[in-house]
N, C-alpha and C positions, 0 to 999 in steps of 0.2 A: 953638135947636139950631144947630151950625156947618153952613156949607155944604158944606164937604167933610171928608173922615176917611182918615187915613191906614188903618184895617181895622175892618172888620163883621165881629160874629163871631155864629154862628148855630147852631141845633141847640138839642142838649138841657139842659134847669137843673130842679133842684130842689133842696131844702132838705137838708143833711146834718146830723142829727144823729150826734157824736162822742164816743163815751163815752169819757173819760179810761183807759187800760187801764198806764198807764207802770208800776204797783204789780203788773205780774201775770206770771207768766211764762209762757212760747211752749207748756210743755206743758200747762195746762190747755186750748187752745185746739188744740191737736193732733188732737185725736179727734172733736172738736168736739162740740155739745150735745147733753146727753140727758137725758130725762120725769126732771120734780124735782129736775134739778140746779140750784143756784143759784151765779153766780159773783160776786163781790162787784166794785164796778167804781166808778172815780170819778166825778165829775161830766162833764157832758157839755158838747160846744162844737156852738153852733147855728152854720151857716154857709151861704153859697149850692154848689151845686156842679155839676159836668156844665161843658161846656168853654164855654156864655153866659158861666159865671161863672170859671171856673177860667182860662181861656185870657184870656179879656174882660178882665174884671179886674186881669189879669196884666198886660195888653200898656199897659192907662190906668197901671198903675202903673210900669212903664217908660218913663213920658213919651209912648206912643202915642197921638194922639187915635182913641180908640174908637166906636163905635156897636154897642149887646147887639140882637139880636131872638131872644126865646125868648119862651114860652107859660108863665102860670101860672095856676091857678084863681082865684074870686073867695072866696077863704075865708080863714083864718089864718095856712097858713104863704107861701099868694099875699101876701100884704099883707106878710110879713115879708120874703120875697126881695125886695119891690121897696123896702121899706126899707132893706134892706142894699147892695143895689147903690146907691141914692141915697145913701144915706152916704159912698162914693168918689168921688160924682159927682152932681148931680143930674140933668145931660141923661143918663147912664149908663141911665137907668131909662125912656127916651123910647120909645125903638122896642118896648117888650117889651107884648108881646097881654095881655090880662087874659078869659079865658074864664069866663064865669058858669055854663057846663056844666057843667066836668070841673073833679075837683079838682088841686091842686098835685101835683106829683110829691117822693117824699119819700126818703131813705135813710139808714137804717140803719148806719152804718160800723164795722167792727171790726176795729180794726188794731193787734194784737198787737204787743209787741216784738220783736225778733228771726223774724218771719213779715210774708208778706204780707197785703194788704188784704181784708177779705170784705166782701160787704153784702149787704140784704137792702133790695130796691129797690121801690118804686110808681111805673110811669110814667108815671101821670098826667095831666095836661095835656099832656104831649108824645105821648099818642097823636091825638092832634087836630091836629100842626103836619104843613102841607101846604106844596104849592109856591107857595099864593098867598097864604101868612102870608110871606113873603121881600118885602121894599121893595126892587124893583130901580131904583128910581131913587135911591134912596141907594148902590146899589152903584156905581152910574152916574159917584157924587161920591168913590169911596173908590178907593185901589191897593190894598187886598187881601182878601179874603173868603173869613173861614175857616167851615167848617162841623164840629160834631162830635158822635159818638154817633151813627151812623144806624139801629144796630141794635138801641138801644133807643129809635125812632122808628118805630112800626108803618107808619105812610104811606110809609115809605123804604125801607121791601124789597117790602111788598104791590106785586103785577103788575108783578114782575120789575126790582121799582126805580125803575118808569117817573118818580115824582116827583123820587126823588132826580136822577135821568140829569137831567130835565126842571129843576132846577134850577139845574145847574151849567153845562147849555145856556145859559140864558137869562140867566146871571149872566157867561159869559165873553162874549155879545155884546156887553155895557155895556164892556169892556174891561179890567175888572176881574183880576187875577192874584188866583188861585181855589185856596182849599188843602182838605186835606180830612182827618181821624182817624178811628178809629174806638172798639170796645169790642167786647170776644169776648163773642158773644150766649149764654145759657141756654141749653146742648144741646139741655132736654127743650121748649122754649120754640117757636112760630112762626119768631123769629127764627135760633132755630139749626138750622132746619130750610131754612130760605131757600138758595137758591142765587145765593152769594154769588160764585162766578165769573164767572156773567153779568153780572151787578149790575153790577162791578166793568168788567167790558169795556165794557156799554152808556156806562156812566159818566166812566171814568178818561182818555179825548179828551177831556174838557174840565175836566178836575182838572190844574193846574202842580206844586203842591205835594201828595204824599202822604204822613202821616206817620204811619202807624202803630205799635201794637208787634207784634213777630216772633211774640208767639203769636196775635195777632190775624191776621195775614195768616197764620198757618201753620194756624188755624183755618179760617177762610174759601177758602183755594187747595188746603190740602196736607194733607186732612182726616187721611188716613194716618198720614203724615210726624211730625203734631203728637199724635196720639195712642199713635204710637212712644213718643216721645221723654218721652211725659207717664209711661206704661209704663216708663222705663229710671229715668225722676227716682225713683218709687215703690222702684224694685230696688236703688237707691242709699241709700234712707233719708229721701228729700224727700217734700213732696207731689208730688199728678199735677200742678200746675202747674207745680213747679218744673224750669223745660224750660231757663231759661236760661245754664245750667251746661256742656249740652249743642252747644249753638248754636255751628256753625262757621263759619269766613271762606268755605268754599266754598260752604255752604250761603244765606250773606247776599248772595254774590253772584247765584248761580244765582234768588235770590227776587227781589230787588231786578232784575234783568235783566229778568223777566216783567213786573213794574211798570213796568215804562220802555218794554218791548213792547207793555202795552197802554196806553199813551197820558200816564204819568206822565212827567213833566218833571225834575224833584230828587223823588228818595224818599230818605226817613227813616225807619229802624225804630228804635226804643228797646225797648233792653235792660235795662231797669231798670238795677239794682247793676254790669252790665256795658256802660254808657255808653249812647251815641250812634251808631248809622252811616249815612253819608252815600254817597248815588252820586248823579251829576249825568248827566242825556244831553249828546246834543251838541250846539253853539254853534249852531246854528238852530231847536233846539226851545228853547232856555233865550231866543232871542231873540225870541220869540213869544208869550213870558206876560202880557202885559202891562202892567199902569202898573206893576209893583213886579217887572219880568222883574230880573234882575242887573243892577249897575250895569257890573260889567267880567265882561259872558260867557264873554270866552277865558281869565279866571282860573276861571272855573268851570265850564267845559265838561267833562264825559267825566272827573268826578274819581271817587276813593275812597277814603274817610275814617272814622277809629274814634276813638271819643274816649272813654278812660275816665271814671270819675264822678272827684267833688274827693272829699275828706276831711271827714266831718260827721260830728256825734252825731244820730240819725238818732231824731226825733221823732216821727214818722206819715210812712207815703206815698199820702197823700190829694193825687192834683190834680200828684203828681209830671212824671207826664207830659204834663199840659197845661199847666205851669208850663214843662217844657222846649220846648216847643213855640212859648208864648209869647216865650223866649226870641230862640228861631232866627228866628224872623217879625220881631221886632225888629229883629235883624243884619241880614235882607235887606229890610228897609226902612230901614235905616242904608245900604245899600248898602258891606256888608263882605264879607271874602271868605271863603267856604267852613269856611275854616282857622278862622276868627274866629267866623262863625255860630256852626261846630260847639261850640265853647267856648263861647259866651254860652248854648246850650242848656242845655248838660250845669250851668252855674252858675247859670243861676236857677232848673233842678229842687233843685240842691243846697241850696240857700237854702230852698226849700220843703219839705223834710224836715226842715229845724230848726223845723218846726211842727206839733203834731199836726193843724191844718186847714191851707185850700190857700192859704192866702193871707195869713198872721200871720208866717209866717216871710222872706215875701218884702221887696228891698230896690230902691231907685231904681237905673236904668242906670247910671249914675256909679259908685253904690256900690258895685252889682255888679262893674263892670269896675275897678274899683280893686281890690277882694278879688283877682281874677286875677292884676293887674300884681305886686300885693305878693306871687307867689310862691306861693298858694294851693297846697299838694299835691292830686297826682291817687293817686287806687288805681291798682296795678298793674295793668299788663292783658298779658300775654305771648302774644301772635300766633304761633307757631311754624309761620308757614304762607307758601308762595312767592310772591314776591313783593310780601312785607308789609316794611316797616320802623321805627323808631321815629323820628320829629324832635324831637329836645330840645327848640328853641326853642319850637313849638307845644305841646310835651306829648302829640300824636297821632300814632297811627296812619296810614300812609299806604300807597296800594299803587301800584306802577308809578315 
């Protein structure tokens, strides 16, 4: 095993199985299932998934040197995760726990054409990962550490989060710059019962990077807000998820500002099919994250930034946004600026929609950022709000 790693990445993994659906259309899946219906379905793709593997995977295959630590059981599809991750790698498969307790976590994916993704999940083994399944002396050796999934991590909300809080404590004293995602928990579930405000506040001092998606924090902050908006998608002819239609600049600021109030450093929210947005604090808190803080703070201080997706034939979006995620953590470990992150995100989720799994469609940094230089088109994205403007060169959004 190396001595040191450019990011540890940590939290949830389990096995996804991915039923081929390319043969079917969006409205069999509309109404969704009902007793005796039978939908005819292609072959399926087994794969790892949960951001150990989707983000992890990502970032080794970006040229990052990585380290996985997730939990799997000691049964079949335990043995097949860590075969698949040793297939990209074999130190890849080093740090990951093997529980003889509990079984692996598993899911279910079904991700229509033209719709977004559902599943039907077994947490598994990851009800078991605690604060002292984390190797803080590996974090000790790395500039960055991401964690993801907390709320399908039972130990991560029980007693008010104290493990999660307690983790990111003890990972930012190694010196470590610390990022954190998340997953909109099952209403009717523990999880989505959790008070995830607290959580959040206990937590987010010692989180640099947070990257969530907008209906994840508008779930967790703006319980309301997000159940409006799920309410107006339905009135419009969407599902109740589809909120991202909805979603304004004032509203991404007014979110993104609570995040940065309570202790985020750069937030990230993804919008699926409507990009990437970026807000930075200011030059003394970006100087404080440590081993992988910005390389040039006062290019990144107190920015705001939108970045539409590219242009794909869109295959699944399994892993889409731990694929983007992986990207950005790349750029700011390349030590690039904001403008650049935000585009290396947005293109290697894009890359990952050209595959029905999270990780088949993806390509090396080089190749990546070559696809951009060559002119890659973006979707339009029309801001019609003050203080926004367009920059050609970049292809984004900017405000101020």
């Amino acid at each position: 095993m190396p001595d040191s790693y450019d990011a540890v990445v940590a939290g949830h993994i389990c096995i996804d199985m991915i039923p081929d659906l390319s043969g079917s259309a969006p409205d069999q899946f509309r109404a969704g299932f009902a007793p005796g219906r039978l939908l005819q379905v292609g072959p399926a793709t087994f794969s790892t998934g949960g951001p150990v593997s989707n983000t992890g995977l990502a970032l080794h295959r970006l040229g990052i040197a990585t380290r996985l630590m997730g939990k799997v059981g000691d049964d079949l599809f335990g043995h097949a995760a860590l075969q698949i991750i040793a297939g990209y790698g074999p130190e890849l498969a080093a740090g990951m726990i093997v529980d003889p307790t509990a079984p692996t976590s598993y899911s279910v994916v079904i991700s229509p054409p033209g719709l977004d993704r559902m599943f039907l999940h077994c947490t598994g083994a990851n009800d078991a990962f605690g604060e002292n399944d984390v190797d803080y002396s590996s974090l000790a050796r790395a500039r960055i550490f991401h964690f993801g999934y907390p709320p399908l991590m039972p130990r991560m909300y029980a007693h008010g989060g104290e493990e999660l809080t307690a983790i990111f404590r003890r990972a930012r004293a190694t010196g470590v710059t610390t990022s954190l995602d998340m997953a909109v928990p099952d209403p009717a579930s523990a999880a989505g019962r959790a008070d995830w405000d607290a959580i959040l506040r206990a937590t987010l001092p010692f989180v640099d990077v947070f990257l969530p998606s907008i209906e994840e924090i508008l779930y967790m902050l703006r319980r309301d807000t997000y159940e409006e908006l799920c309410a107006a998608a339905r009135r419009r002819g969407g599902s109740g998820s589809d909120v991202l239609a909805l979603i304004t600049p004032a509203m991404l600021y007014d979110v993104s500002g609570q995040l940065l109030d309570m202790g985020g450093k750069i937030v990230g929210l993804k919008l699926g099919d409507r990009g990437f947005y970026l807000r930075t604090g200011q030059r003394v808190a970006l100087e404080s994250m440590g081993r992988a803080s910005p390389a040039q703070p006062a290019v990144w201080a107190s920015r705001e930034l939108w970045s539409p997706c590219f242009r794909v034939d869109v295959a699944g979006t399994v892993g889409s946004g731990d694929a983007t995620i992986a990207g950005f953590l790349a750029a700011l470990l390349r030590g690039l600026s904001p403008d650049d992150a935000l585009t290396a995100g947005v293109a290697v989720g894009a890359c990952n929609v050209e595959a029905a799994d999270a990780l088949s469609g993806l390509r090396s940094w080089e190749e990546t950022m070559a696809r951009v230089a060559a002119g890659w088109p973006r979707h339009k994205l029309n801001l019609d709000a003050p203080g926004w403007h367009f920059d050609p060169p970049s292809g984004l959004w900017l405000r101020g």
